[in-house]
C-alpha positions in Angstrom: -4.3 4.6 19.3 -3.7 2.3 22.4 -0.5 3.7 24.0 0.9 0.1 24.4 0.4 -0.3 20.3 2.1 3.1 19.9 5.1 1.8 21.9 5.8 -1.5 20.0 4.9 -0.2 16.5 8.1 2.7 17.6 10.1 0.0 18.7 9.2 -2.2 16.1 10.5 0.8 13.7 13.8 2.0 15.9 14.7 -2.4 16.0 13.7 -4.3 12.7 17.0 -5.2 12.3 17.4 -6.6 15.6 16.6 -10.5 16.0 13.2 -9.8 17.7 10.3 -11.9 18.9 6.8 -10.7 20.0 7.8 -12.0 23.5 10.6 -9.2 23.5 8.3 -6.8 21.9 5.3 -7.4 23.9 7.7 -7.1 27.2 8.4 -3.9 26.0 4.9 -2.9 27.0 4.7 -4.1 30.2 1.9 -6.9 28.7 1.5 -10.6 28.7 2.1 -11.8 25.4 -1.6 -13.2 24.6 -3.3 -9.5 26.0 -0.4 -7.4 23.5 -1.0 -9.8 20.6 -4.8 -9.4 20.8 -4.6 -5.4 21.7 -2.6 -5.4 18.5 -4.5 -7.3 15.8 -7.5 -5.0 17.0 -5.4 -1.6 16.6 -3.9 -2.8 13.1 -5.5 -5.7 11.8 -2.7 -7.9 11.8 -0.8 -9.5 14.2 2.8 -8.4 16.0 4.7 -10.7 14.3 2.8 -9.6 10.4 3.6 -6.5 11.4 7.2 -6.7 12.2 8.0 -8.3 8.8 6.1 -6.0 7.4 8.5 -3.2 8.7 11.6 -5.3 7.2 10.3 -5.6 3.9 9.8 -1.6 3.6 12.7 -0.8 5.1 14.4 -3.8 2.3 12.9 -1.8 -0.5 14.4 1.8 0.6 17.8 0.1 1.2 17.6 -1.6 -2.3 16.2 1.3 -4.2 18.4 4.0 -2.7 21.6 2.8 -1.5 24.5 0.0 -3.3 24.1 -2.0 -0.6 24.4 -5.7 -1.5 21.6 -8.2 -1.3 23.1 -10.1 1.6 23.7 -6.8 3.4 20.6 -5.7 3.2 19.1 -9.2 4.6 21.5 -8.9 7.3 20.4 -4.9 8.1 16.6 -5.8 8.0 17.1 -8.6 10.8 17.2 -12.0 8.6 19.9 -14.7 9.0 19.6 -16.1 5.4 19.7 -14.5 2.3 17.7 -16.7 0.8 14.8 -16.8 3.5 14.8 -12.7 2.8 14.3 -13.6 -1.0 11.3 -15.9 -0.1 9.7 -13.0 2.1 10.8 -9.9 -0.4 9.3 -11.3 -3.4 6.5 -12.9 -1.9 5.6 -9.3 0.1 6.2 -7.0 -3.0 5.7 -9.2 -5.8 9.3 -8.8 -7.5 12.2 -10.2 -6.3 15.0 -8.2 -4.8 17.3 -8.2 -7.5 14.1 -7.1 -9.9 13.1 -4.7 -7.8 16.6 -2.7 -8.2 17.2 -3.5 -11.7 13.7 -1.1 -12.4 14.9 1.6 -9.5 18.0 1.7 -11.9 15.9 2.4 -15.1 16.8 -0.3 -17.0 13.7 -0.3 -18.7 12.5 -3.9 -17.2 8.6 -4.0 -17.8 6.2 -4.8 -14.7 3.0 -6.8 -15.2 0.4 -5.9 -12.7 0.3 -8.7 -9.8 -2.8 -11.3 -10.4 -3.5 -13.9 -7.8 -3.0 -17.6 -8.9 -5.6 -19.3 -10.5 -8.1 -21.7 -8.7 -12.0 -23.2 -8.2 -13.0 -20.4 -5.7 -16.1 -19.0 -6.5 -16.5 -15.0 -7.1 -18.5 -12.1 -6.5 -17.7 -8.0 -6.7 -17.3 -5.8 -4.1 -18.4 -2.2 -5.2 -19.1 1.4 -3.6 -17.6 4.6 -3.8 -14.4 6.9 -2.5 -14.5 9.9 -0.6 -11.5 11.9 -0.1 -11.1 14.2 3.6 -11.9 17.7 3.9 -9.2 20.1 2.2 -7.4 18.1 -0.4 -7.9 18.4 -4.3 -8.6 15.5 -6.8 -7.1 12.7 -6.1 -5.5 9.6 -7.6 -6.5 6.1 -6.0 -5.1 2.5 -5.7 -7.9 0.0 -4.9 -7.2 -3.3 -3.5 -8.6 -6.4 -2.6 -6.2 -8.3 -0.3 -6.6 -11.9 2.0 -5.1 -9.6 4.5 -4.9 -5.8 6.1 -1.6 -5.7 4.1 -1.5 -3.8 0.7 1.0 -7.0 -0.8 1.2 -9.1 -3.5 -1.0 -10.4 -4.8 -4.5 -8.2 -4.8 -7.2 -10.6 -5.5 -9.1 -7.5 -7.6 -7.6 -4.0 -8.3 -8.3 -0.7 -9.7 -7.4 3.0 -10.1 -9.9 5.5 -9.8 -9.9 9.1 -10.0 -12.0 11.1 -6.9 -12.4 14.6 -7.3 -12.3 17.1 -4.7 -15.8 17.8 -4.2 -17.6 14.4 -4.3 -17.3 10.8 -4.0 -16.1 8.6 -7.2 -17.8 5.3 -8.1 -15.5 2.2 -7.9 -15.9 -1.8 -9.1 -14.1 -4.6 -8.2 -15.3 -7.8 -10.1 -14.0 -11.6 -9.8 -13.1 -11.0 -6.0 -12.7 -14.8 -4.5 -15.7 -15.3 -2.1 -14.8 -15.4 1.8 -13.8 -12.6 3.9 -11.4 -9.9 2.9 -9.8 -6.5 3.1 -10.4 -3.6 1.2 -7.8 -1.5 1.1 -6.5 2.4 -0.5 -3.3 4.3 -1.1 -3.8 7.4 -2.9 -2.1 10.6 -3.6 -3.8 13.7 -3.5 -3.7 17.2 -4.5 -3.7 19.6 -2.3 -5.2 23.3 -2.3 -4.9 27.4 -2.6 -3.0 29.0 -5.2 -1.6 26.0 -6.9 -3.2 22.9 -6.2 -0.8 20.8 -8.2 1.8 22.0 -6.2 1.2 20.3 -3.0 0.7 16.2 -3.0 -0.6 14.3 0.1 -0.5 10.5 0.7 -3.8 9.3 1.9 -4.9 5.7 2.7 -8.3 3.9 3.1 -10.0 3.9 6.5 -11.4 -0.6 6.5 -8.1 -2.1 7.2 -9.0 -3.3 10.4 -12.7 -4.0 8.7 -13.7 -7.1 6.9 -15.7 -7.1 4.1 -17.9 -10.3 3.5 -18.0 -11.6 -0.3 -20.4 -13.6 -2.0 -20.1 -15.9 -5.2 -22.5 -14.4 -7.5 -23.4 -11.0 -5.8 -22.1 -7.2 -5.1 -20.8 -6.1 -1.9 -21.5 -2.9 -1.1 -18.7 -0.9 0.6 -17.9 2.9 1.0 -13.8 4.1 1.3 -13.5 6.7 3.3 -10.1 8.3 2.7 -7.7 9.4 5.4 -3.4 11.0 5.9 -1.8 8.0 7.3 -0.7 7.1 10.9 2.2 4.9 12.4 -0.6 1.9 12.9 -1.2 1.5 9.5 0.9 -1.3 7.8 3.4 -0.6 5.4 3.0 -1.0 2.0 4.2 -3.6 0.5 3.4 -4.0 -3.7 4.8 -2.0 -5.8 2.5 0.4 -7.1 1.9 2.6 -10.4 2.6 6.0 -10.2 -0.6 7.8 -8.9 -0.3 11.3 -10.2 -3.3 13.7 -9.2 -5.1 14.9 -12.0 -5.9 18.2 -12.9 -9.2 17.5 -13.8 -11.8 14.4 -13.5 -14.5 14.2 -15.5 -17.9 12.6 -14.2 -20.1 10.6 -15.9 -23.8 10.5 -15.4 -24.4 9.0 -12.2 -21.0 8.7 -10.8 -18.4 11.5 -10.3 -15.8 9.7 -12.2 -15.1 7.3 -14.7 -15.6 3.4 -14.1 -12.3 2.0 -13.0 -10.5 -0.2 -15.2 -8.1 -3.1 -14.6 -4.4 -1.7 -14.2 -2.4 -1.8 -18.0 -0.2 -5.2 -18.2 1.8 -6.6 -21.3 4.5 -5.8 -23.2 2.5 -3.8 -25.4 2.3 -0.8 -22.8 4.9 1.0 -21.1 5.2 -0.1 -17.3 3.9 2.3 -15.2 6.4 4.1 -12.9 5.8 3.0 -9.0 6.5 4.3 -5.8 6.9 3.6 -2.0 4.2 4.7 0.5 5.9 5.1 4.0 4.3 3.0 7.0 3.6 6.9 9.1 2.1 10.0 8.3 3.7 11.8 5.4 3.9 16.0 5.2 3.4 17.6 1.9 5.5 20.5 1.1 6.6 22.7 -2.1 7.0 20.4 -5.4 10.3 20.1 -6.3 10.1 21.1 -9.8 10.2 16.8 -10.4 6.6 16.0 -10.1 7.5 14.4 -7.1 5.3 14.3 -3.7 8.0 15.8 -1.3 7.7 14.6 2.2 7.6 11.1 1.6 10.1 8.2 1.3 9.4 7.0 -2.1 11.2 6.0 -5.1 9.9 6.9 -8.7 10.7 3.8 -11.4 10.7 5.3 -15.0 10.2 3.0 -17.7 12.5 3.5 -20.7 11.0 3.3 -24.1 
């Protein structure tokens, strides 16, 4: 990573709550403002400013989920002046507003439907390929996106979860992807290895978020997900996400190493899945817990109650 990336995104982590501008953060580099800005967007695929509210909102959904911090405090701790301007960005980042948000970190048994973009006359096609997981990780668990930009937030223009086992690539559709260009993006949780493989949990992310993938109304676009531990350049996630649980096993059907991935499960009729935060930086993996829980990671597990 540029060293001049690396300071401001540290910076940018150590000073969300302070009233910053890219001005200040780009003079913390010892760059013109123009040169930082375009160093940046190449690094991350966003720009300074995306990035910095970015940061906020992550740090919004830790302080909501795991402290009894009010609303307004939390605005004021993340670096916004008005409540209701941190509202606006919240629910507009994660796709549930801030007060949602806590009421499911509580349990109160709240169901979540899946995000879906807003209805319109673009014209679609399907973006379609497989995912590979790194060296030296067991199956894994993935979140597929389609997003307008290098941010995994609400909404996904096309999403699935597939399964990727350890040894081989698993075969993924999206279908009614609006035409243009767009960003494929992963979050997955992986397995790891030795003795007990269901022991260890790893989160991984996709490698194209700086890469643009080109759509087309009526046709497939090919695109192959290479996946890969996170670093401090990578955007924070945003959405909530369902629970991705490695699974022991995945079983392959002929001509793919895994299943066909289906659309996420909305409606009242189903239980909401549990979700959990991905931190913006590289997360260790450790012992489990005896919870389930990937340890090493800033994350909150939402249980639905039935």
């Amino acid at each position: 990573m540029d060293a001049a990336v690396e300071s401001a995104i540290a910076y940018m982590r150590e000073s969300f709550g302070d009233p910053l501008t890219v001005t200040d953060i780009a003079r913390k580099t010892l760059l013109s403002r123009f040169h930082f800005s375009r160093v940046f967007k190449e690094e991350t695929g966003i720009s300074p400013g995306q990035f910095l509210a970015a940061v906020r909102i992550h740090e919004a959904k830790r302080l909501i989920a795991g402290t009894s911090m009010t609303i307004a405090e939390i605005s004021a701790a993340v670096g916004y002046t008005s409540p209701g301007s941190f509202t606006h960005s919240f629910t507009a980042g994660v796709g549930l507003s801030p007060g949602r948000f806590r009421r499911l970190c509580r349990e109160d048994g709240e169901g979540l439907a899946p995000p879906r973009p807003a209805g319109g006359r673009s014209r679609h096609g399907s973006v379609a390929g497989t995912v590979r997981l790194p060296p030296g990780h067991g199956n894994a668990r993935v979140y597929l996106g389609v997003f307008a930009t290098a941010v995994v937030r609400y909404p996904a223009l096309a999403s699935a979860v597939v399964d990727v086992p350890c040894d081989r690539p698993s075969c993924y559709v999206l279908h009614d992807v609006p035409e243009g260009s767009r960003h494929l993006l992963a979050v997955a949780v992986a397995a790891g290895t030795g003795h007990d493989p269901q022991a260890v949990r790893t989160a991984l992310v996709g490698d194209r978020g700086t890469t643009a993938v080109t759509v087309t109304a009526g046709a497939v676009t090919s695109a192959a997900v290479r996946l890969r531990p996170a670093h401090p350049a990578d955007p924070p996630v945003l959405l909530a996400l369902p629970e991705l649980e490695p699974p022991a096993m995945v079983v392959p059907r002929p001509g793919c190493a895994a299943a066909p991935p289906g659309p996420l499960p909305a409606g009242r009729d189903r239980p909401a899945p549990r979700l959990w935060l991905l931190p913006g930086a590289s997360a260790p993996s450790g012992p489990d817990t005896g919870r389930r829980r990937p340890p090493g990671r800033q994350e909150v597990w939402l249980r639905h109650s039935s």
